[in-house]
N, CA, C and O atoms as a GROMACS GRO file, in nm:
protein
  336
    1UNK      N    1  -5.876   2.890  -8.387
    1UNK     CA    2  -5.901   2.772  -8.308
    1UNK      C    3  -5.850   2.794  -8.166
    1UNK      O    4  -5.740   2.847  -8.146
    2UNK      N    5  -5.905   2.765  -8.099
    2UNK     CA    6  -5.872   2.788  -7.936
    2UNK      C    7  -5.846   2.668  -7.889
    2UNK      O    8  -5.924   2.574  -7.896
    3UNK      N    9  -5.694   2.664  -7.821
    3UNK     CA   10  -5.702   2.530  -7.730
    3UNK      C   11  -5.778   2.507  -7.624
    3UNK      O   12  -5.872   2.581  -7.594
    4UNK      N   13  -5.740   2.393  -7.548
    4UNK     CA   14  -5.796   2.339  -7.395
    4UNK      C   15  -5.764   2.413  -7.289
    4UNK      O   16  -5.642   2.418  -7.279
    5UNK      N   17  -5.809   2.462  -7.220
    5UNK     CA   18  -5.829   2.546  -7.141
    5UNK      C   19  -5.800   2.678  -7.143
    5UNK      O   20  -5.781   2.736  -7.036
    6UNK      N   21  -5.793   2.752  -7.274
    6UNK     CA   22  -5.790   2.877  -7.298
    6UNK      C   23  -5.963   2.986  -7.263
    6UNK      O   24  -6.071   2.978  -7.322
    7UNK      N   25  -5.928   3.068  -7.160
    7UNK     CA   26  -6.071   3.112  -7.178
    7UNK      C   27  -6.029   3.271  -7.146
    7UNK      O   28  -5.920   3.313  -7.106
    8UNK      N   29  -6.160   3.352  -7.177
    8UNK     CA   30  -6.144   3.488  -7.141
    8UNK      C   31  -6.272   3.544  -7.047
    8UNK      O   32  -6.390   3.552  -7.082
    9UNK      N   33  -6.226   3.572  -6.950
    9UNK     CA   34  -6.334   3.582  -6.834
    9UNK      C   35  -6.336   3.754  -6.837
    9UNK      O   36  -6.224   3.807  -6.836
   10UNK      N   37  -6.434   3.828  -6.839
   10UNK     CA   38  -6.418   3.965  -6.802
   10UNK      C   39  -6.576   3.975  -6.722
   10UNK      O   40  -6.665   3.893  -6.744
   11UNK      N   41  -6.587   4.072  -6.642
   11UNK     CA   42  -6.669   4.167  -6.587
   11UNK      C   43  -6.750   4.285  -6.569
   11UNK      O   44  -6.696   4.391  -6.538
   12UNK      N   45  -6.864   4.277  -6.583
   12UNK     CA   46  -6.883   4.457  -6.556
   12UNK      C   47  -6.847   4.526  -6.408
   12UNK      O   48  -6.898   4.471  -6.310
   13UNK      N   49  -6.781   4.618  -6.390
   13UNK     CA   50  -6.687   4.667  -6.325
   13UNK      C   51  -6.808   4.716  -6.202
   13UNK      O   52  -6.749   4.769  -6.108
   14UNK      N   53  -6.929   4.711  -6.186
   14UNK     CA   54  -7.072   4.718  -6.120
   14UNK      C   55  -7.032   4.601  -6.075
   14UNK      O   56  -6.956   4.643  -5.988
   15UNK      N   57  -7.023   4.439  -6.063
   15UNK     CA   58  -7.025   4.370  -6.015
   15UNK      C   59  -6.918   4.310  -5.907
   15UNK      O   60  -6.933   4.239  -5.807
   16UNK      N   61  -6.812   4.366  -5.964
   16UNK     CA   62  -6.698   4.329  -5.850
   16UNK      C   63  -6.666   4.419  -5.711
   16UNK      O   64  -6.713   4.531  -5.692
   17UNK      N   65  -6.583   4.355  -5.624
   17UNK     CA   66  -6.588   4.422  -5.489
   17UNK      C   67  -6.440   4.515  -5.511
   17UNK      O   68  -6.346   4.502  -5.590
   18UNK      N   69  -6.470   4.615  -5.397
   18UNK     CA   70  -6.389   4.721  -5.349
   18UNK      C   71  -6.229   4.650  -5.376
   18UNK      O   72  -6.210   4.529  -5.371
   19UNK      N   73  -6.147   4.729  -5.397
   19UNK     CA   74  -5.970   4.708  -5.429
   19UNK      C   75  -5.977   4.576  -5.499
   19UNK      O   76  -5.898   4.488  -5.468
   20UNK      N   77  -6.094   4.553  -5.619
   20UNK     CA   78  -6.007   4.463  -5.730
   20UNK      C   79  -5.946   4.534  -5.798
   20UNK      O   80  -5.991   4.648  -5.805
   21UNK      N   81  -5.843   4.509  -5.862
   21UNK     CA   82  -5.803   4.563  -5.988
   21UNK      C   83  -5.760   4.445  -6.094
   21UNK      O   84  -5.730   4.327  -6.078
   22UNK      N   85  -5.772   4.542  -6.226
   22UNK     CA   86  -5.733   4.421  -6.338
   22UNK      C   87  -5.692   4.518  -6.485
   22UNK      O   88  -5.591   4.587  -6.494
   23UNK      N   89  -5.790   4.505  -6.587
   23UNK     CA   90  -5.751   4.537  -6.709
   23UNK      C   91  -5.865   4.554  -6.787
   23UNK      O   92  -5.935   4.466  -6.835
   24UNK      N   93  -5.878   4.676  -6.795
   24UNK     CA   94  -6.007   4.704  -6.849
   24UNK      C   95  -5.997   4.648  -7.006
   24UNK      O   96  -5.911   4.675  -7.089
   25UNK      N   97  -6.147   4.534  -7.021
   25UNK     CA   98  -6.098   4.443  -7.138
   25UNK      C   99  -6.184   4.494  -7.267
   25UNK      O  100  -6.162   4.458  -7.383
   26UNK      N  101  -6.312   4.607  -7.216
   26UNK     CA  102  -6.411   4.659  -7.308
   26UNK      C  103  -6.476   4.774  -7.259
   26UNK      O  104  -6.519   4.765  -7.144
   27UNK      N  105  -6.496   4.896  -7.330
   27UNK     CA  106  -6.625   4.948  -7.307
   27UNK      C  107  -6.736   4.982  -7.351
   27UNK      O  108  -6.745   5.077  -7.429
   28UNK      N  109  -6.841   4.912  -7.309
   28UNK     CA  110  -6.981   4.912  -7.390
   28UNK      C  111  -7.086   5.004  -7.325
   28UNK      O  112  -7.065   5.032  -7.207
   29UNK      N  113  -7.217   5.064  -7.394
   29UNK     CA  114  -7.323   5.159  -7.379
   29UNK      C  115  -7.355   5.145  -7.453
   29UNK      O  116  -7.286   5.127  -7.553
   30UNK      N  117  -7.503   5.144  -7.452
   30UNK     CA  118  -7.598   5.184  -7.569
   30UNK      C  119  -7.574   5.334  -7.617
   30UNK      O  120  -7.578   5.379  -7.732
   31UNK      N  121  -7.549   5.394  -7.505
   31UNK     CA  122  -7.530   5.575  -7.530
   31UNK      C  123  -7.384   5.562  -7.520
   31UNK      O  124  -7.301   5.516  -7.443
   32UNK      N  125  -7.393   5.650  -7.682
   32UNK     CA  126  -7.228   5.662  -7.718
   32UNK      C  127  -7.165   5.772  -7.633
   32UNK      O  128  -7.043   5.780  -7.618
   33UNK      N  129  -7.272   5.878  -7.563
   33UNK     CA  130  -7.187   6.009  -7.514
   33UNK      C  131  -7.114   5.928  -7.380
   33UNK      O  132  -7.003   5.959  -7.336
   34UNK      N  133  -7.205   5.812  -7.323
   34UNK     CA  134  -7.097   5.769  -7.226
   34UNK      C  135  -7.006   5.719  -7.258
   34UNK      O  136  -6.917   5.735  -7.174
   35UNK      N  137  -6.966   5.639  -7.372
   35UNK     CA  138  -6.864   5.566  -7.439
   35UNK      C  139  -6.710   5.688  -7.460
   35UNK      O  140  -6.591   5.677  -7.432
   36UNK      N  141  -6.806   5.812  -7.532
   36UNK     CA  142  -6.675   5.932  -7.555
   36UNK      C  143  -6.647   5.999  -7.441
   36UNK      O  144  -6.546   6.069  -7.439
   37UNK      N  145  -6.724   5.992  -7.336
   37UNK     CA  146  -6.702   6.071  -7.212
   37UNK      C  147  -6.614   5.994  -7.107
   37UNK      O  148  -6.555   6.049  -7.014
   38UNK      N  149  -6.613   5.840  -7.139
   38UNK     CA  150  -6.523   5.781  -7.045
   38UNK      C  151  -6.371   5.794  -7.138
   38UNK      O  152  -6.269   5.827  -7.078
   39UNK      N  153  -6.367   5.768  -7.271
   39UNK     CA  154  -6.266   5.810  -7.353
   39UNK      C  155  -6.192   5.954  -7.336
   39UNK      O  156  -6.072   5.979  -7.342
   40UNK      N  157  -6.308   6.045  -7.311
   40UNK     CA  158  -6.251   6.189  -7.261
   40UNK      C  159  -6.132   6.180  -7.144
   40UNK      O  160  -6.018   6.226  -7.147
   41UNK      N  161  -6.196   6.108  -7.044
   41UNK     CA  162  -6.148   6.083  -6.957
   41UNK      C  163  -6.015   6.033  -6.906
   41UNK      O  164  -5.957   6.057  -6.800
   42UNK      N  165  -5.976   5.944  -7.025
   42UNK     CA  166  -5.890   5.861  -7.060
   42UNK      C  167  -5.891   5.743  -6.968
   42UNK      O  168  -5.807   5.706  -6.886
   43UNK      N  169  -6.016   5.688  -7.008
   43UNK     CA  170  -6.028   5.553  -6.944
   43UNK      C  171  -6.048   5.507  -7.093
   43UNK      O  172  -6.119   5.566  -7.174
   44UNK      N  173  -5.960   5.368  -7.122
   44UNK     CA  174  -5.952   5.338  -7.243
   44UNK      C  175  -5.906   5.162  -7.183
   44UNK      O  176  -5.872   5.112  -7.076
   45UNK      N  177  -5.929   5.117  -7.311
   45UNK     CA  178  -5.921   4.955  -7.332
   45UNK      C  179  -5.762   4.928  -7.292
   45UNK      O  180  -5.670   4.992  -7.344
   46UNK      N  181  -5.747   4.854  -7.220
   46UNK     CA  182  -5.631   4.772  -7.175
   46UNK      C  183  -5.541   4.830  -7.073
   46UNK      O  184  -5.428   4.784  -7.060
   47UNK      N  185  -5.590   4.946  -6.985
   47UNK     CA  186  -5.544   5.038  -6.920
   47UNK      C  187  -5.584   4.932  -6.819
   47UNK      O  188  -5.682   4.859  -6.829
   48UNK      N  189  -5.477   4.935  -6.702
   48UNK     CA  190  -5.527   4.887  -6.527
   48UNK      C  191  -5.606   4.985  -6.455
   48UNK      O  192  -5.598   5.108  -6.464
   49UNK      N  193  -5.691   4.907  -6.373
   49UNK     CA  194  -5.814   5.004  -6.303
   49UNK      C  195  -5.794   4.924  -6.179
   49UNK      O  196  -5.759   4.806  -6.185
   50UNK      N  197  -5.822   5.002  -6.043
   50UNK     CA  198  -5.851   4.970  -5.945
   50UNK      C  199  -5.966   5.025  -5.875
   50UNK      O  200  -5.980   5.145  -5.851
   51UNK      N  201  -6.061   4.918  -5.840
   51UNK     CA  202  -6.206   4.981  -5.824
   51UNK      C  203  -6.205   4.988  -5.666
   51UNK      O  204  -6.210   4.888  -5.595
   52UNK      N  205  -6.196   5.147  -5.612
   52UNK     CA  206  -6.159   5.169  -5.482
   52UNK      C  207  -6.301   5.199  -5.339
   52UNK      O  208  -6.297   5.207  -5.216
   53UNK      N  209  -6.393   5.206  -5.426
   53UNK     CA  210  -6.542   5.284  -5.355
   53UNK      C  211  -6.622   5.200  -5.445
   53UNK      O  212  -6.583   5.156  -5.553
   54UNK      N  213  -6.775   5.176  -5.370
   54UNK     CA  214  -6.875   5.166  -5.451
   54UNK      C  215  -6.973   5.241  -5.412
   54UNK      O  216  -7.064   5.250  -5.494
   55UNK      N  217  -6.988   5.307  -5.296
   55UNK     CA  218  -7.059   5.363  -5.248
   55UNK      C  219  -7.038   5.520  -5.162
   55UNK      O  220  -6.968   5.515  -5.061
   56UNK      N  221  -7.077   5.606  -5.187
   56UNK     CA  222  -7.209   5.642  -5.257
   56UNK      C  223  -7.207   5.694  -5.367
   56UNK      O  224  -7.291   5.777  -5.402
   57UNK      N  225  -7.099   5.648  -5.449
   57UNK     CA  226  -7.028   5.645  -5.616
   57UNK      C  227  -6.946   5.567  -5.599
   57UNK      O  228  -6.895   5.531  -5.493
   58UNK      N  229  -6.917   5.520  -5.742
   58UNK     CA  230  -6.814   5.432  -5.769
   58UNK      C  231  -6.709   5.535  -5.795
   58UNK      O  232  -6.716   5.640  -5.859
   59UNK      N  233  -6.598   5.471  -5.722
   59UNK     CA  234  -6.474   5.534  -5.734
   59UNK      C  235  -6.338   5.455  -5.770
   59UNK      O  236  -6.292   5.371  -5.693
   60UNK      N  237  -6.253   5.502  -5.943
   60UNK     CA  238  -6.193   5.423  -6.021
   60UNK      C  239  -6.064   5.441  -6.016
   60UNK      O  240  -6.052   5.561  -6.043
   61UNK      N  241  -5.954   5.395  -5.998
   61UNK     CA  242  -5.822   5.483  -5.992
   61UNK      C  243  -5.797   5.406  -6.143
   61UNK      O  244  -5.850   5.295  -6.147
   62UNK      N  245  -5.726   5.446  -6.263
   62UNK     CA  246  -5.665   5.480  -6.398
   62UNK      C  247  -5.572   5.538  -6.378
   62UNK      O  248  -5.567   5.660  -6.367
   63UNK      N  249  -5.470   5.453  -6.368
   63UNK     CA  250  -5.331   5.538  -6.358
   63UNK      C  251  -5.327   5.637  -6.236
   63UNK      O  252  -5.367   5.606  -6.124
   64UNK      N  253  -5.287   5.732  -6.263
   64UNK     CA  254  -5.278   5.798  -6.121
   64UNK      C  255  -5.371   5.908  -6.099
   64UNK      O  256  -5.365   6.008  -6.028
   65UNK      N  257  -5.496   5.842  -6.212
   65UNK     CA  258  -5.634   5.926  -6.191
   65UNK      C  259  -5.734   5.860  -6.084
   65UNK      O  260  -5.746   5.739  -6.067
   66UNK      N  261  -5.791   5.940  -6.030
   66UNK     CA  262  -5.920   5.873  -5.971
   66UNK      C  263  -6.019   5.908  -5.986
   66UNK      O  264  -6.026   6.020  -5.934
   67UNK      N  265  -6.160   5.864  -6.052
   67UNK     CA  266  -6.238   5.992  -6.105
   67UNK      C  267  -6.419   5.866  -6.050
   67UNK      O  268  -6.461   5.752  -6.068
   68UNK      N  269  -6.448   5.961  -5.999
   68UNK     CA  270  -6.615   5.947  -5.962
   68UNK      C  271  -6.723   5.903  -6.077
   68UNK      O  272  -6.759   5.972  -6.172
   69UNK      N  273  -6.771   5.753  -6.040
   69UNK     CA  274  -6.856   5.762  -6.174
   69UNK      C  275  -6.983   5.662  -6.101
   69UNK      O  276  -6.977   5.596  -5.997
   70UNK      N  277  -7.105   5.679  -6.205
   70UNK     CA  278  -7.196   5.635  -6.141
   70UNK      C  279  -7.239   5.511  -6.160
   70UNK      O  280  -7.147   5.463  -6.227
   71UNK      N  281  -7.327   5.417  -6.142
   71UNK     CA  282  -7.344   5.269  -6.198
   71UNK      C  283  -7.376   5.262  -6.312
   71UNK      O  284  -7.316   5.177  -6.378
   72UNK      N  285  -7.457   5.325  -6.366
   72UNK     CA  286  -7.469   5.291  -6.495
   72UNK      C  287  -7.326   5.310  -6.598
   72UNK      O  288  -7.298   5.240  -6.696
   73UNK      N  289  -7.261   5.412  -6.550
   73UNK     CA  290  -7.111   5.428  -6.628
   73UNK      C  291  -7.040   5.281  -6.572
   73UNK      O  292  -6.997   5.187  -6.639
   74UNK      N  293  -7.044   5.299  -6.424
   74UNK     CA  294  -6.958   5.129  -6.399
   74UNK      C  295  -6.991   4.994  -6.464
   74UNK      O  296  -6.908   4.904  -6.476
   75UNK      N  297  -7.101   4.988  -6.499
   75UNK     CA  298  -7.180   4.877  -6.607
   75UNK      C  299  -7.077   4.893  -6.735
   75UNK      O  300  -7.020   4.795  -6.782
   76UNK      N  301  -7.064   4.999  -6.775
   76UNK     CA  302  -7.011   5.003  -6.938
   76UNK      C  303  -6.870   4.983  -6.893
   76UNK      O  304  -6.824   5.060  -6.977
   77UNK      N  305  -6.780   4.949  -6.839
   77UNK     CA  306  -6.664   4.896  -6.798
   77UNK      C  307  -6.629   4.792  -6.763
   77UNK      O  308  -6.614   4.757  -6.646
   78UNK      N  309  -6.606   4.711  -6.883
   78UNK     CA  310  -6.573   4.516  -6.858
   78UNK      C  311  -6.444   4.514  -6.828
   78UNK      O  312  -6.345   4.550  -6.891
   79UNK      N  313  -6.461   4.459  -6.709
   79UNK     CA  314  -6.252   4.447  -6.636
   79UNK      C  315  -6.222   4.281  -6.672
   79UNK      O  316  -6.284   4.181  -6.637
   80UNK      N  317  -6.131   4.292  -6.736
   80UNK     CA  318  -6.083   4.139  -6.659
   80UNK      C  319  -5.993   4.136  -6.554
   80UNK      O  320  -5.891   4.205  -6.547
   81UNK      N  321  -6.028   4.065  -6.481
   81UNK     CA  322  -5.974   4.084  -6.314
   81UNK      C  323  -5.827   4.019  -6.285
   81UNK      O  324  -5.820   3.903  -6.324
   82UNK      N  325  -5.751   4.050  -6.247
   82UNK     CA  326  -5.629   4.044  -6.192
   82UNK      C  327  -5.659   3.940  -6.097
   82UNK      O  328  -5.727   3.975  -6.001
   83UNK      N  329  -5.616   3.802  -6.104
   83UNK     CA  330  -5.639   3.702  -5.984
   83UNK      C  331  -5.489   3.709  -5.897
   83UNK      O  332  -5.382   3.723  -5.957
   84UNK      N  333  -5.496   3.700  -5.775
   84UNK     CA  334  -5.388   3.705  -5.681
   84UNK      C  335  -5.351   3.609  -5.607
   84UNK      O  336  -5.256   3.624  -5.530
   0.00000   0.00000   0.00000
């Protein structure tokens, strides 16, 4: 049962602007090799992300990684956003 005003807002990580960061809350693909390849990566569920570039790649900092990825990978990355 969920109370009154409990909600969970997340994002695909394609939609938000340059230096949000938050908490990566899911990652979804139809194609699993992107699912194990961002896992390779060690981009994983509940890790903080700061989305630093969108152009002319998206560019993700993970800890004290920063790694180049393209939109369709930024789609499969639901953040919930860090409000400030």
């Amino acid at each position: 049962m969920l109370t009154q005003g409990f909600s969970v807002q997340y994002s695909p990580l394609d939609y938000l602007g340059t230096k949000t960061q938050g908490t990566i809350a899911a990652i979804r693909n139809k194609d699993d090799k992107i699912v194990k390849k961002l896992l390779a990566m060690g981009v994983h569920t509940g890790m903080h992300i700061t989305l630093e570039q969108r152009f002319p790649s998206f560019i993700i900092r993970v800890g004290r990684t920063r790694i180049a990825i393209d939109k369709d990978i930024a789609n499969s990355i639901k953040v919930r956003v860090i409000s400030h």
